[in-house]
C-alpha positions as CSV (number, residue, x, y, z in Angstrom):
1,X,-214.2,-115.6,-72.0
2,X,-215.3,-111.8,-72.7
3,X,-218.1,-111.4,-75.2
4,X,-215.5,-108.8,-77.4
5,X,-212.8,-112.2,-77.0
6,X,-215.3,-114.7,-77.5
7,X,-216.3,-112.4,-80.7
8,X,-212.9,-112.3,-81.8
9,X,-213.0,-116.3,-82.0
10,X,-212.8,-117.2,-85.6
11,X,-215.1,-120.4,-84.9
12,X,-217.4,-118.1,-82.6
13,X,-217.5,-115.8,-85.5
14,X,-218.6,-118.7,-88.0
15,X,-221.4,-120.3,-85.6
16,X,-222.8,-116.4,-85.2
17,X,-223.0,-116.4,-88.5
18,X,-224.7,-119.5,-89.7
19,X,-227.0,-119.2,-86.7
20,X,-227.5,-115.4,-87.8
21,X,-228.3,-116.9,-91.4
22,X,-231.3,-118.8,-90.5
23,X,-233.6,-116.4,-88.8
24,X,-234.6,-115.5,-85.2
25,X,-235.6,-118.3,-83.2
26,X,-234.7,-120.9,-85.9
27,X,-233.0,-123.9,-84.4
28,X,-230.3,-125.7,-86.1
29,X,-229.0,-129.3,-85.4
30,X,-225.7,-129.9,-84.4
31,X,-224.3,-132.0,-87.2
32,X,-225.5,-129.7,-89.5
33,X,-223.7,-126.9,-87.9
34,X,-220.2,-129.2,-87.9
35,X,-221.1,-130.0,-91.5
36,X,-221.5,-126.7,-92.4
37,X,-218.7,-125.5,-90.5
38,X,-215.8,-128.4,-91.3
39,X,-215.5,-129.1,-87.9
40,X,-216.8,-132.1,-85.2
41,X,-219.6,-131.8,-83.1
42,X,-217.1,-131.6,-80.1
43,X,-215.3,-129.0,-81.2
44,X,-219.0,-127.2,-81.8
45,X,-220.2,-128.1,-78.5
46,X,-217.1,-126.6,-76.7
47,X,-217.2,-123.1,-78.8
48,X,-221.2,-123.4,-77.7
49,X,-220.5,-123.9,-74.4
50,X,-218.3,-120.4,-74.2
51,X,-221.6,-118.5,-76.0
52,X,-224.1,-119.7,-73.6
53,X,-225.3,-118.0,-70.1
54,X,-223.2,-121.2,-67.3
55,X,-221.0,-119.8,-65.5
56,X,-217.3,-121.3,-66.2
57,X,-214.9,-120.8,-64.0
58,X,-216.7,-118.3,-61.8
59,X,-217.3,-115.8,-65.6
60,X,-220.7,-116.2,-67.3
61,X,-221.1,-116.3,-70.2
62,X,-222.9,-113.9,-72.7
63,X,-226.5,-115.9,-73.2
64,X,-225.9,-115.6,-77.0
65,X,-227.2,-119.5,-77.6
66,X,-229.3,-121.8,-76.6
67,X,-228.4,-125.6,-76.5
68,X,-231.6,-127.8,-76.5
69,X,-232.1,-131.9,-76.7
70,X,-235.6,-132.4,-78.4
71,X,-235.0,-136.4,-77.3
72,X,-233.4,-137.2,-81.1
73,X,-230.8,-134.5,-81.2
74,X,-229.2,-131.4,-80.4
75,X,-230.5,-128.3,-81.1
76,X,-229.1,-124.9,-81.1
77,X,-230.7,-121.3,-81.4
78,X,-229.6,-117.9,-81.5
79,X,-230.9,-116.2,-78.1
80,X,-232.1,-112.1,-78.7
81,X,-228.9,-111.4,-76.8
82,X,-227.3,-113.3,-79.6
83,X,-229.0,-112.4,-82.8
84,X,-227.8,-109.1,-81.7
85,X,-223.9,-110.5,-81.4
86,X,-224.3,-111.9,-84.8
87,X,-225.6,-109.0,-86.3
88,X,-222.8,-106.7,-84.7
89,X,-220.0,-109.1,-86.0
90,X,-221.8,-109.5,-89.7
91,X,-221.5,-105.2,-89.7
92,X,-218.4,-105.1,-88.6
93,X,-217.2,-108.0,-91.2
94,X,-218.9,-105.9,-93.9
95,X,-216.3,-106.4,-96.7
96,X,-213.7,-107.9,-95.1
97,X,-212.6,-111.4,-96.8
98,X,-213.8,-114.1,-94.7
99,X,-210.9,-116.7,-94.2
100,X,-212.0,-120.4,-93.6
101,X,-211.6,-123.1,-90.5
């Protein structure tokens, strides 16, 4: 996935956000980000999996997070690369009606 597709993805869109909403470097856990976003952690994990820099299917991704396991549970956190992204799609959202998942 492109980074303009993958920013085009309303679920992308939402995780840039709320990860864009805590700060740079802050980590969020993954239930929290499902809670918050109405969604399950699967579904999460495989819109993070798109934003991150592995390679699938031969395309690499765009480095915007970072998935870490601190041993109790998942973390993720906006990368520079990524904090940029949400920043981008936040201006370019500016007063447009956000819809919901």
């Amino acid at each position: 996935m492109s980074d303009a597709a993958a920013a085009q993805d309303p679920l992308v869109h939402a995780l840039l956000a709320l990860l864009g909403e805590e700060g740079p470097g802050a980590a969020v856990s993954l239930p929290r980000i499902g809670k918050r976003l109405g969604v399950g952690a699967s579904v999460v994990m495989r819109a993070l999996s798109r934003l991150g820099s592995a390679a699938i299917g031969g395309q690499p991704g765009p480095g915007w997070v970072e998935v870490t396991h601190d041993g109790a549970r998942w973390l993720v956190r906006l990368t520079p690369a990524g904090s940029a992204a949400a920043a981008q799609a936040a201006g370019s959202a500016g007063g447009a009606q956000s819809g919901t998942l």
